[in-house]
N, C-alpha and C positions, 0 to 999 in steps of 0.2 A: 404347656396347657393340657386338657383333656381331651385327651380319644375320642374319636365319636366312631358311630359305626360309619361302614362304607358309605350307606344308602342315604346315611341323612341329610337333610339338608340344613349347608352350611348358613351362616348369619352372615351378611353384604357387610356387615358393619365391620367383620375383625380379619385377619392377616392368617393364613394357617399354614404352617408347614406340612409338607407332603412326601411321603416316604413310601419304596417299594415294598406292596403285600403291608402295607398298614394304613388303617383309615387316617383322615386329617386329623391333625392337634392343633388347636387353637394358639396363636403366638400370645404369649402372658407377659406380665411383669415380673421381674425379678428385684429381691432387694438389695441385687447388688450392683447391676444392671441399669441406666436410663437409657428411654426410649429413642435415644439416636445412634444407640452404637447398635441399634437391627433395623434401622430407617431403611435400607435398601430396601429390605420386602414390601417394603408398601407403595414401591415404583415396579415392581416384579408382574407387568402386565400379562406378559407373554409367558410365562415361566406355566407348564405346568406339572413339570418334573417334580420340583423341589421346595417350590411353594406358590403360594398365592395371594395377591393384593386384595385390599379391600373392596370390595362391588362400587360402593362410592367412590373411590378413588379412579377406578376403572373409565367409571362415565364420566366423571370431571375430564377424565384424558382425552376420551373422547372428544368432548363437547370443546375442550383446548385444540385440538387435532384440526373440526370443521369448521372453526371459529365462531363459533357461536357464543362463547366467552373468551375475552382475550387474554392475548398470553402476557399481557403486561397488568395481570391485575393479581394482588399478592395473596394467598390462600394461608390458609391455617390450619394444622392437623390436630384437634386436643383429642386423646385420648383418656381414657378414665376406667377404671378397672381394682379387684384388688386381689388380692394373694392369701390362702389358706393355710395353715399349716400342713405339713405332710400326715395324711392318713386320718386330717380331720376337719372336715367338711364345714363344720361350724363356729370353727376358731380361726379369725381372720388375722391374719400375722400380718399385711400390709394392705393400705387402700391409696393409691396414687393418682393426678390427675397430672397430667404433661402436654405439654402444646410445642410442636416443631412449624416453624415455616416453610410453608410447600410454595415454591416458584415455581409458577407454569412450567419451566425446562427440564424439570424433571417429570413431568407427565406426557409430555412429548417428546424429549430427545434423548435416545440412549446413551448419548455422551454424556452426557450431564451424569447421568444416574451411574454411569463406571467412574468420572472422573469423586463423585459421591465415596464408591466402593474404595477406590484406593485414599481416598481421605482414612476410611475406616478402617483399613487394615492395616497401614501405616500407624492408625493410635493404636490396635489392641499390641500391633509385634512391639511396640513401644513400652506396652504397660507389659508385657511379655518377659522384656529384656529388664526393666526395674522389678519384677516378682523374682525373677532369678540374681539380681542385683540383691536383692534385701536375703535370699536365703545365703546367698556365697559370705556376705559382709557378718550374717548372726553366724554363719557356720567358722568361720576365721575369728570372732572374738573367742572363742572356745578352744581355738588350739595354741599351744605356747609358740611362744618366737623360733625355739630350738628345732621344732616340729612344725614349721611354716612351710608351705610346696608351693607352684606356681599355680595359677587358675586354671590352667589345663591339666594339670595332674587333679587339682581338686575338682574339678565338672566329672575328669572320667573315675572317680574313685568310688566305689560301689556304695560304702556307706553313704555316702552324700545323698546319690542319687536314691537310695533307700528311704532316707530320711526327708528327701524332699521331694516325694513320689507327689503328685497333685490326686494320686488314683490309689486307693485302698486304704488299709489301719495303720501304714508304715512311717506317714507323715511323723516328724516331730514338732509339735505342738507349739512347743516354746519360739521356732520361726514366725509362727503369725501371729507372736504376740507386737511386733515391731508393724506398724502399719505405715508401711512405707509407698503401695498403691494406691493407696485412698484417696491422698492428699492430688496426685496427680488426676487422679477420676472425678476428683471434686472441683478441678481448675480447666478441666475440659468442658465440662458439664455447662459452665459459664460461656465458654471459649467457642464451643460448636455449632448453637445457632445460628448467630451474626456469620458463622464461618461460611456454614452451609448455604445461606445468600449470594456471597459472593462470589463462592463455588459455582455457580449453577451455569452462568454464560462467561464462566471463566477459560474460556478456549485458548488463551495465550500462556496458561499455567502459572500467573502469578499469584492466585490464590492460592493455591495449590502448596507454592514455593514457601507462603507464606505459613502455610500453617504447618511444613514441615519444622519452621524457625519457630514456632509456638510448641509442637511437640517438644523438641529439645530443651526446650524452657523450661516446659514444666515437669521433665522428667527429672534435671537435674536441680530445680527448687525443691522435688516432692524429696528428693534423695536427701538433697542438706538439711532439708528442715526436720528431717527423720531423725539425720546425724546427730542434730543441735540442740534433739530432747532426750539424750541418752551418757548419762557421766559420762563425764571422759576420762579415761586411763589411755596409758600408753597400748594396750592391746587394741583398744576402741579407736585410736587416731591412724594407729595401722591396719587397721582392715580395714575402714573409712577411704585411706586412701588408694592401697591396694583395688577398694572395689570400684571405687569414682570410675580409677584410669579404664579399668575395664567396661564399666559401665558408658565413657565415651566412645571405645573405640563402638561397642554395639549400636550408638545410635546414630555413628555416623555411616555403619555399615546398611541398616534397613532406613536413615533419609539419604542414602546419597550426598552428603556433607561431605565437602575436603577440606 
């Protein structure tokens, strides 16, 4: 979002990130982004290092907190907002409207709003481990059988990690032509409302447990279904499979899966 200066004052209505020796940035939309995979911040009462909740949200916690409204009664966050293009103020590249359900427990109980956090870090090292899945699997259709190495000679071999830099002009292009994230960011998207409910006075962690078996799901549907819109040749069904096995041991390494 945009900078403001130090002294301004902020709008109750939006979320701002805060950073040392720089004024607040307003939290935005992204279009590649939905509104729940940065939902913590808008439980972030206390925080005022790193960021900050909405003013409204603040006093609903409150008013949850003295009981003055109660905590069984179900809230709803719609958000609405749109996106610029870079460097031009009047060309509007996206306008988005999103609604999350807020259960009381996340405006009064810090558990709630961590057991929230590692919901969400568990999906992104998930969408984490399929980006690095899809670039290993295009990078292995392009070498011959003869000149095939293991996955740990190809993670540390410099070209790769050249070519699959997420940061500077070194990326190669031809990787993100295979959209092999989307599909799973698209089957979460679905998946993490209702989740986020259930989450909230789930103190026994079977939610929790549950949505780690919904990650795995849909990482490996987002993978097949990637697989199954791509000719197959014999190079394609071997790096396919090469990268699966790889791609399991990953995700059972960040859910804790045996």
């Amino acid at each position: 979002g945009l900078r403001l200066k130090k002294d301004s004052v902020l709008d109750p209505l939006k979320s701002y990130r805060i950073a040392r020796n720089a004024p607040p940035a307003a939290r935005g939309f992204s279009s590649s982004r939905a509104l729940w995979r940065d939902s913590v911040a808008l439980f972030e009462f206390a925080s005022d290092e790193t960021g900050s909740a909405p003013e409204n949200l603040k006093t609903l916690s409150q008013l949850a907190a003295n009981g003055t409204v109660s905590r069984q009664t179900p809230f709803v966050c719609r958000a609405t907002g749109l996106l610029t293009a870079a460097g031009q103020a009047r060309n509007i590249a996206l306008w988005r409207c999103e609604r999350l359900p807020i259960p009381a427990e996340y405006l009064v109980c810090e558990e709630a709003v961590e057991r929230l956090r590692i919901a969400i870090r568990l999906a992104e090292d998930v969408g984490s481990a399929l980006y690095k899945a899809r670039d290993l699997f295009v990078w292995q259709m392009r070498i011959k059988p003869a000149e095939q190495r293991s996955m740990d000679e190809i993670l540390r071999d410099k070209e790769f990690a050249k070519a699959t830099a997420t940061k500077g002009n070194t990326r190669n292009k031809a990787l993100d032509g295979v959209p092999m994230t989307e599909p799973y960011w698209w089957q979460l998207d679905e998946e993490f409302p209702p989740m986020m409910v259930r989450l909230a006075p789930d103190e026994e962690g079977k939610a929790l447990q549950a949505w780690r078996a919904a990650l795995q799901q849909a990482a490996q549907s987002a993978f097949r279904q990637t697989i199954a819109g791509i000719t197959q040749s014999g190079r394609v069904i071997r790096a396919a499979a090469r990268t699966e096995q790889w791609l399991d041991l990953q995700l059972n390494r960040i859910l804790a899966i045996d």
